[in-house]
C-alpha positions as CSV (number, residue, x, y, z in Angstrom):
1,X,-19.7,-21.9,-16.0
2,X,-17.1,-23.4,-13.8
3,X,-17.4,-21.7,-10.7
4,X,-15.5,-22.0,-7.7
5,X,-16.5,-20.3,-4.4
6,X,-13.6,-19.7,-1.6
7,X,-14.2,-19.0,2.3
8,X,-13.0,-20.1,5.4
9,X,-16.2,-21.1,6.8
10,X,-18.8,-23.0,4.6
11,X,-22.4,-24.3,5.2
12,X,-23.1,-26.6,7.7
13,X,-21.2,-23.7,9.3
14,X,-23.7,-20.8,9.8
15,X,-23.0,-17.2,9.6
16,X,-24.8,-14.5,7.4
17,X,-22.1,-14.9,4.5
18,X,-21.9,-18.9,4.7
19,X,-25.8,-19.3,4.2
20,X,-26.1,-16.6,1.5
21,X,-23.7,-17.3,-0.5
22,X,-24.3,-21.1,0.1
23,X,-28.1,-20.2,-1.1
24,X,-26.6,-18.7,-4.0
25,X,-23.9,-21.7,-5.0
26,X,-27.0,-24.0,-4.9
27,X,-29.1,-22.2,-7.3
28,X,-26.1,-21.5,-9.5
29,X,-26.3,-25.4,-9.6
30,X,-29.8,-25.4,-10.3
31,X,-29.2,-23.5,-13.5
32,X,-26.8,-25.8,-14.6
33,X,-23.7,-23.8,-13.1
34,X,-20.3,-26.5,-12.0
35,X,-19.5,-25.0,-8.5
36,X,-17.1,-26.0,-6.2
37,X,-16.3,-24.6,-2.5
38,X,-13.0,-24.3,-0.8
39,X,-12.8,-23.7,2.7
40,X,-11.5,-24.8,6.1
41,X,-14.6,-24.6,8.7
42,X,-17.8,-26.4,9.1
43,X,-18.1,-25.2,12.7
44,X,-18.2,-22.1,14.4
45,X,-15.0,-20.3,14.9
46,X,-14.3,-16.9,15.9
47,X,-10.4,-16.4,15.7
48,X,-10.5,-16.1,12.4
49,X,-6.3,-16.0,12.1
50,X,-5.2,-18.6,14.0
51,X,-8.2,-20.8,13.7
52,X,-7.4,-20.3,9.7
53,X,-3.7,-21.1,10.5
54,X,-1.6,-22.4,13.5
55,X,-5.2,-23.6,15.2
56,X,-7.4,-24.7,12.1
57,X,-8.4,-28.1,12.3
58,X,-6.9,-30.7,11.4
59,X,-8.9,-32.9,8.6
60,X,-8.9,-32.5,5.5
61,X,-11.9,-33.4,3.8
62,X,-14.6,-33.5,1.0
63,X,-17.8,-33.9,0.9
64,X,-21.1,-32.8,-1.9
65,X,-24.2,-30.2,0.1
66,X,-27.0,-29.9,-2.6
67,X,-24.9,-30.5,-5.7
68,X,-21.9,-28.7,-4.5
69,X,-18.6,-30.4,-4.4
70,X,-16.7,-28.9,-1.0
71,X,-13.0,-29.6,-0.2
72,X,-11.5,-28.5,3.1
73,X,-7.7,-27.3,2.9
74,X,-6.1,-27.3,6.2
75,X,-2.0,-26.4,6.7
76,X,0.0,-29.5,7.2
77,X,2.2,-29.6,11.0
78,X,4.7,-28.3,8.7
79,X,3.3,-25.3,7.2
80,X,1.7,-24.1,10.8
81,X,5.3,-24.4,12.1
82,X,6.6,-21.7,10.0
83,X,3.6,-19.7,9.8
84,X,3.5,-19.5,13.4
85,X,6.6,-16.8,13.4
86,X,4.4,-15.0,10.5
87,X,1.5,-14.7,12.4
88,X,2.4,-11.0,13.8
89,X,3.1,-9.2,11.0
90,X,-0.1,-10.1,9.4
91,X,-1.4,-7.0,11.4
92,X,1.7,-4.8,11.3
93,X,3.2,-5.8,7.9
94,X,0.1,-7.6,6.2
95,X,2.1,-7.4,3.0
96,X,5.2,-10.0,4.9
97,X,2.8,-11.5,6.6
98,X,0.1,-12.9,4.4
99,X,2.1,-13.0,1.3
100,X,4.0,-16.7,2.3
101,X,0.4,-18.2,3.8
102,X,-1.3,-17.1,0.1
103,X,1.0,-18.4,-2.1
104,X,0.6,-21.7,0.0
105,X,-2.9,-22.0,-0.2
106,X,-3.2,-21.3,-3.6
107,X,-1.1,-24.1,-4.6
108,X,-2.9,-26.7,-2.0
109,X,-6.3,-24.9,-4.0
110,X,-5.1,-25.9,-7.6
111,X,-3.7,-29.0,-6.7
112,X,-7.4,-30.0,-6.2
113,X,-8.9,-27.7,-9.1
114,X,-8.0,-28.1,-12.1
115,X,-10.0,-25.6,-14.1
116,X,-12.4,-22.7,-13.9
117,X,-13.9,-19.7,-14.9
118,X,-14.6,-18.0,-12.1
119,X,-12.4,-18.2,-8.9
120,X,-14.9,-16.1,-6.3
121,X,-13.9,-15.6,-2.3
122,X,-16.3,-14.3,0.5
123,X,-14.5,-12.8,2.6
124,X,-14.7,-14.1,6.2
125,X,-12.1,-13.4,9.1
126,X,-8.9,-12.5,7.6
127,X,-7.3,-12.2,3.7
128,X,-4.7,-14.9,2.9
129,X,-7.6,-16.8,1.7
130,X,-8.4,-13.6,-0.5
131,X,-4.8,-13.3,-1.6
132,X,-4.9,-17.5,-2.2
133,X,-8.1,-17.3,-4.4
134,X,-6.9,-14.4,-6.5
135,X,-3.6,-16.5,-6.9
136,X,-5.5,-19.5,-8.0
137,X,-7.3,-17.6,-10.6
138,X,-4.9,-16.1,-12.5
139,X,-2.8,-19.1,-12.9
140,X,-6.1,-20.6,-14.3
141,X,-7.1,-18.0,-16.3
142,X,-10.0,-17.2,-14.5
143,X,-11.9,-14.3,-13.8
144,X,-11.5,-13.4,-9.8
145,X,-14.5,-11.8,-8.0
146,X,-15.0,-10.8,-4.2
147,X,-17.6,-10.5,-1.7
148,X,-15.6,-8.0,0.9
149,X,-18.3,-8.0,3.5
150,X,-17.1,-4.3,4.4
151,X,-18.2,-2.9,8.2
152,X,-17.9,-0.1,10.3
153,X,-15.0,-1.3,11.5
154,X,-13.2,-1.4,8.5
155,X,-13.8,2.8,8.0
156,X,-11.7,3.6,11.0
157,X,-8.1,4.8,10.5
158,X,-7.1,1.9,12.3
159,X,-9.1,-0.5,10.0
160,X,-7.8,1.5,6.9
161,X,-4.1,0.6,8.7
162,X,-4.4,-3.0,8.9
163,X,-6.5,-3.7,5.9
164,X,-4.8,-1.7,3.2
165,X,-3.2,-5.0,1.8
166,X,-6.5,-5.8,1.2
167,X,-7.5,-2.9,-0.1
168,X,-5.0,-3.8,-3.0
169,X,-6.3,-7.0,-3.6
170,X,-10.2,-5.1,-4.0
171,X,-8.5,-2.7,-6.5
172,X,-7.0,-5.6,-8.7
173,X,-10.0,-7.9,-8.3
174,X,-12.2,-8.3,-11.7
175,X,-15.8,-8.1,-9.7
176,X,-16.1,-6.5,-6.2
177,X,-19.9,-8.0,-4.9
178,X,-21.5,-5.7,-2.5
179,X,-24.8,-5.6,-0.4
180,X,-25.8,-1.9,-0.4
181,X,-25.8,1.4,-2.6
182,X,-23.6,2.9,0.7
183,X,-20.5,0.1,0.5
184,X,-20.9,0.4,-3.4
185,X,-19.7,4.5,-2.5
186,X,-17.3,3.0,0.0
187,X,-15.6,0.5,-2.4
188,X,-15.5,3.5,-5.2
189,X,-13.5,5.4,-2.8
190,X,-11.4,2.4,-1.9
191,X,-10.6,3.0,-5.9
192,X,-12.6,0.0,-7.4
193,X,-13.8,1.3,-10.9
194,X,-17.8,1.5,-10.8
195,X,-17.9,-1.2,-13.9
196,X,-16.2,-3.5,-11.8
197,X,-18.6,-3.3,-8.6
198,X,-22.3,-5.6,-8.7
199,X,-24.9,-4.8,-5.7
200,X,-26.8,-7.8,-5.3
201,X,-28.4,-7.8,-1.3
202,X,-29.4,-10.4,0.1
203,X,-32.6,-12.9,0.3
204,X,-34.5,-14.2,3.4
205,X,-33.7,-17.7,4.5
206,X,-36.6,-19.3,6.0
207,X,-39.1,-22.8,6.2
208,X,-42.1,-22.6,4.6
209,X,-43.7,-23.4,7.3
210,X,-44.0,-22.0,11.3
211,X,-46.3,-21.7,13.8
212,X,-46.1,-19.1,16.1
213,X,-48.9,-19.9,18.5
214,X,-46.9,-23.4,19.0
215,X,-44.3,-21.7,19.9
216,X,-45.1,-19.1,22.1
217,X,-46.7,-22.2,24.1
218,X,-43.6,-24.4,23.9
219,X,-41.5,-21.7,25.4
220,X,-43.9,-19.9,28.0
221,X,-43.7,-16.5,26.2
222,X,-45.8,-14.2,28.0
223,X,-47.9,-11.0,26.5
224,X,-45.1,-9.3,24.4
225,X,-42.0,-10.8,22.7
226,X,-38.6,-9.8,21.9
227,X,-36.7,-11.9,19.7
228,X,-32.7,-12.0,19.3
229,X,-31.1,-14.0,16.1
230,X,-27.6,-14.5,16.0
231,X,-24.5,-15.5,16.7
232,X,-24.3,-14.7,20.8
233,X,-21.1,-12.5,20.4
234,X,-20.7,-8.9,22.0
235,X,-20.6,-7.3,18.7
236,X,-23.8,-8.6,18.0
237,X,-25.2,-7.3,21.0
238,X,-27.2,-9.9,22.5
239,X,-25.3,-8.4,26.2
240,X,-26.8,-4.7,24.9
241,X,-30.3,-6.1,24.7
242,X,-29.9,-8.7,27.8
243,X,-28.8,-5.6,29.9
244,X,-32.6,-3.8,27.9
245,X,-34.6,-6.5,29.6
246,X,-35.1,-5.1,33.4
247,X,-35.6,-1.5,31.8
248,X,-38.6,-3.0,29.5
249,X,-39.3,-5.0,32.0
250,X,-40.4,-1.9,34.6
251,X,-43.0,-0.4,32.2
252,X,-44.0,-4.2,31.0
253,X,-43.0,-6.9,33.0
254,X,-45.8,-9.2,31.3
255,X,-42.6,-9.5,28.2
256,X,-40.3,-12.6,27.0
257,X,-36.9,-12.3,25.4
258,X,-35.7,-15.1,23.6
259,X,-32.2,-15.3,22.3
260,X,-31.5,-18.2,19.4
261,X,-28.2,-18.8,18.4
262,X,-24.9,-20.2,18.6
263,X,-22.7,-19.3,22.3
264,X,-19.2,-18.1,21.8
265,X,-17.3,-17.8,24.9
266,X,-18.8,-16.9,28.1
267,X,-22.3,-15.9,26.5
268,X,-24.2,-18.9,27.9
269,X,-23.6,-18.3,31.2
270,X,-24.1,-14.5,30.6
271,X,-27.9,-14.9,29.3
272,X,-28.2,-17.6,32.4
273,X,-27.0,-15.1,35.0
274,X,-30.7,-13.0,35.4
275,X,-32.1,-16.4,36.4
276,X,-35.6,-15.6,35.0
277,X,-38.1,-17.5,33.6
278,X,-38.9,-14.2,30.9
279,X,-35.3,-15.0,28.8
280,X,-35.4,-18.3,26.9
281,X,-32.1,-19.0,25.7
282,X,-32.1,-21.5,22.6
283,X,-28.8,-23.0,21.0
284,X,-27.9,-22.8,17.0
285,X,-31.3,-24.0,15.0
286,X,-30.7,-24.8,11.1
287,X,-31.1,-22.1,8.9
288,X,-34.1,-23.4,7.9
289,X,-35.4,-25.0,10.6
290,X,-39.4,-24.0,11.1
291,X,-39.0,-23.2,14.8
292,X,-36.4,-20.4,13.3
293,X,-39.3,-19.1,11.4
294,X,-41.9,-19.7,13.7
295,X,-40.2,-18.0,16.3
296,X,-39.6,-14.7,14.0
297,X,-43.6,-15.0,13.6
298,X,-44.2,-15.0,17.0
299,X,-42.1,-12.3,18.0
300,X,-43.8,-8.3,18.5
301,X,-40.4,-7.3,17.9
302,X,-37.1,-8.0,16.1
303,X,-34.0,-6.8,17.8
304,X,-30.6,-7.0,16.8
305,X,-28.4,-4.3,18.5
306,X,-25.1,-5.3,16.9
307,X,-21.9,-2.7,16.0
308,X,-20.8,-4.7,12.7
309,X,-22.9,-5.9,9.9
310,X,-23.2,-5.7,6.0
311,X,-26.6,-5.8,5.0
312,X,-27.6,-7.5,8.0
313,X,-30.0,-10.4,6.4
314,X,-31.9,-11.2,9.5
315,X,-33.9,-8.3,9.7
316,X,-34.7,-9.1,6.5
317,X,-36.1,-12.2,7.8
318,X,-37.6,-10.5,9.9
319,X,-39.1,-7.8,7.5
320,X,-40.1,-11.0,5.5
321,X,-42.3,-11.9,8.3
322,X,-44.1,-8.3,8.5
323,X,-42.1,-7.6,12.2
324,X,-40.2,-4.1,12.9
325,X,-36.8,-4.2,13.7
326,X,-34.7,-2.6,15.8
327,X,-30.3,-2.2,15.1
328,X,-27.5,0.0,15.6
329,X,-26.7,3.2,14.3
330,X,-24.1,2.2,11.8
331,X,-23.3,2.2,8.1
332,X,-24.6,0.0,5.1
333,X,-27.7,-1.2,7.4
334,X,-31.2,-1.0,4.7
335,X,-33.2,-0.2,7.8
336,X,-35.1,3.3,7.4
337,X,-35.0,4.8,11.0
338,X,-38.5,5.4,12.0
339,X,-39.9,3.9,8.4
340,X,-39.7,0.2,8.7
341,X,-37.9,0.2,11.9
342,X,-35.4,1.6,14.5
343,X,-31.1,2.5,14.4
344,X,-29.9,3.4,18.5
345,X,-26.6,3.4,19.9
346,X,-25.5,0.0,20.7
347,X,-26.8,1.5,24.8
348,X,-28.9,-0.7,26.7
349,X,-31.2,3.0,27.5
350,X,-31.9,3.6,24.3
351,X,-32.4,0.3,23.3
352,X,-35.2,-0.4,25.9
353,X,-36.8,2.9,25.1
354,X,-37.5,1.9,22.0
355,X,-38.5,-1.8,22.4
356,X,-41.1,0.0,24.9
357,X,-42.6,2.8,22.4
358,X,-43.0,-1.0,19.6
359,X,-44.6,-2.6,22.4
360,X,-46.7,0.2,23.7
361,X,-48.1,1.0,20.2
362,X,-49.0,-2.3,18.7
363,X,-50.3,-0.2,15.2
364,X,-46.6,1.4,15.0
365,X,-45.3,-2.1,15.0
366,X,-47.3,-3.3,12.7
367,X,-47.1,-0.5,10.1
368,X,-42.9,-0.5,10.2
369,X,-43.3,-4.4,9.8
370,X,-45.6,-4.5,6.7
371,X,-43.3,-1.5,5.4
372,X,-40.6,-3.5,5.9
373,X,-41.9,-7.1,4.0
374,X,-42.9,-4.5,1.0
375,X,-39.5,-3.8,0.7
376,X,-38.4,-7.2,0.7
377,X,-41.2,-8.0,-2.3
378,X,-39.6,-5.6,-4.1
379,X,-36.0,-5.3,-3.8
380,X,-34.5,-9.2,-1.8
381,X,-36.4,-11.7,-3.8
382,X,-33.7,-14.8,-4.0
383,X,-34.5,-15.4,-8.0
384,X,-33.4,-11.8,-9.1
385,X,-30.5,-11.8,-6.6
386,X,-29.0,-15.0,-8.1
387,X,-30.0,-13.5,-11.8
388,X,-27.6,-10.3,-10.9
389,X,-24.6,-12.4,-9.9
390,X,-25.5,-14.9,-12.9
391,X,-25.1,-12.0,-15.4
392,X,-22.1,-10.2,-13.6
393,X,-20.2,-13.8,-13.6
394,X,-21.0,-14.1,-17.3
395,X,-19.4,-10.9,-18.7
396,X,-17.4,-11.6,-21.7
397,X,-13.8,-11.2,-21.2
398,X,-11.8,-10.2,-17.9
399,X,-11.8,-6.6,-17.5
400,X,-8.1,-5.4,-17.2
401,X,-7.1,-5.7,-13.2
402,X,-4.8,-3.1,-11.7
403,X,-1.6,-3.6,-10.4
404,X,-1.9,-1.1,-7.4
């Protein structure tokens, strides 16, 4: 099959969505697949609008990861001219807003695809580039799939509000890829027919090789350890579990926290403020990087407090590693609260009371962790993810897409 994969962000840019469905494009090529990424990013962006439009980067390029062939799109000083007026309405009237930026990017997309089967977006930041891919594959004849990477955020009234142009798109889309049995419900209420949605979840990404013990000497980590991995952004939470650490720290003082990943903003100076030798801070490691995975075998504790996530494929890493995990109380998460792991509030209290009770009881921890890499054997493995979105892309015909 000719595939072609569309996000704003693509690998070397990291992110959840980047990396698994970058994981994915590569194996596709392994089995003999043609795929093709377009997207605008390699970096790490945040303002997902305007660093997609009026501030996206400049170059254009194209370059070949693994056997995929990528080409960056960016708006010429033209186009960002007379998007910049359009750029409101994209929240109030989605439907004005997007509908010009789409129809442009599709036609800088087919301009440097000629033909495919499959025309498939990840979703990531906001939906022209939806819109644009969908646009791109009908006028090739292709069958258009999605990866909505639906959150909490997106239940609200509000969310409802501002995405419901989007919500169109899901309804006339041909496959709807989701992570969990719980955003499978949600995208059958959204009105996507069942037939048309594949649950797939997601695989760990890690080295073959770690050592832990190396690393806990590297870094100084004293008794007990507290890994955070992510991008350092508040609706991760790294600021939730940073405010934890002098709460844990009065029952067991003798315990390291150790942030790895990216800084956005003003987190860097944030983690630096409690000036104490007990939080490591470590910038963006590759995804596959060993000290990643050695640090995730080192840790007593896997903690990721943050208010919007998928399927959240860390603490799958983590799981993979036989480590309990700790996140927040909110939809579409696979963690089983009290089986495998811990949900709180996204509340600094609760959060520490917890990481104490893992700490304190050393068998707990290790029971929810060897729970948790059971579930991983039987449910994430990489090979039977890649053969459900193998056999979903290769389903004879186009199913009928609504108009709604």
């Amino acid at each position: 099959m000719r595939i072609i994969h569309t996000a704003t962000a693509y690998y070397p840019s990291v992110g959840g969505a980047q990396l698994h469905w970058f994981t994915i494009g590569r194996m596709l090529h392994e089995r003999g697949h043609t795929v093709t990424a377009l997207a605008q990013w390699k970096d790490q962006r945040n303002r997902y609008l305007l660093d997609s439009t009026i501030l996206a980067p400049w170059e254009n390029e194209t370059y070949d990861v693994e056997g995929i062939r990528v080409h960056r799109v960016q708006p010429s000083w033209i186009a960002r001219l007379w998007m910049a007026p359009l750029v409101p309405f994209c929240f109030a009237a989605p439907e004005v807003g997007y509908a010009p930026m789409s129809r442009y990017f599709a036609a800088r997309f087919g301009a440097l695809v000629p033909g495919a089967d499959i025309v498939h977006n990840i979703r990531i930041g906001r939906e022209h580039f939806s819109w644009a891919s969908y646009y791109l594959a009908r006028r090739r004849g292709a069958r258009f799939h999605i990866t909505p990477n639906y959150s909490p955020r997106m239940q609200t009234r509000l969310g409802g509000l501002v995405m419901r142009h989007f919500y169109r798109l899901l309804r006339r889309s041909d496959g709807v890829f989701v992570f969990t049995k719980a955003e499978a419900e949600e995208m059958e209420r959204l009105g996507v027919a069942r037939e048309r949605i594949c649950q797939i979840g997601v695989g760990p990404l890690l080295s073959q090789t770690w050592n832990a013990e190396e690393f806990r000497a590297r870094y100084g980590i004293r008794k007990h350890m507290v890994l955070f991995l992510g991008q350092k952004l508040p609706y991760k939470g790294f600021d939730v579990l940073l405010a934890a650490a002098p709460k844990v720290w009065k029952r067991l003082p003798e315990t390291s926290f150790v942030f790895i990943g990216p800084h956005y903003n003003d987190s860097e100076r944030q983690i630096g403020s409690l000036r104490d030798p007990r939080i490591i801070d470590i910038p963006r490691v590759q995804v596959l990087d060993p000290l990643k995975a050695s640090a995730l075998a080192a840790a007593d504790v896997f903690a990721l407090p943050s208010r919007q996530e998928g399927i959240g494929g860390v603490y799958i890493e983590a799981w993979a590693m036989s480590k309990p995990v700790i996140g927040c109380r909110i939809p579409f998460l696979t963690i089983e609260d009290g089986v495998d792991g811990f949900l709180v509030d996204q509340d600094a209290d609760a959060l520490s009371a917890r990481l104490v009770e893992l700490l304190e009881k050393p068998d707990l921890a290790r029971t929810m962790g060897l729970r948790g890499r059971a579930k991983v054997d039987r449910e994430y493995s990489w090979s039977s993810i890649v053969d459900r979105v193998e056999a979903f892309y290769g389903r004879e015909g186009r199913i009928s897409a609504r108009t709604t």
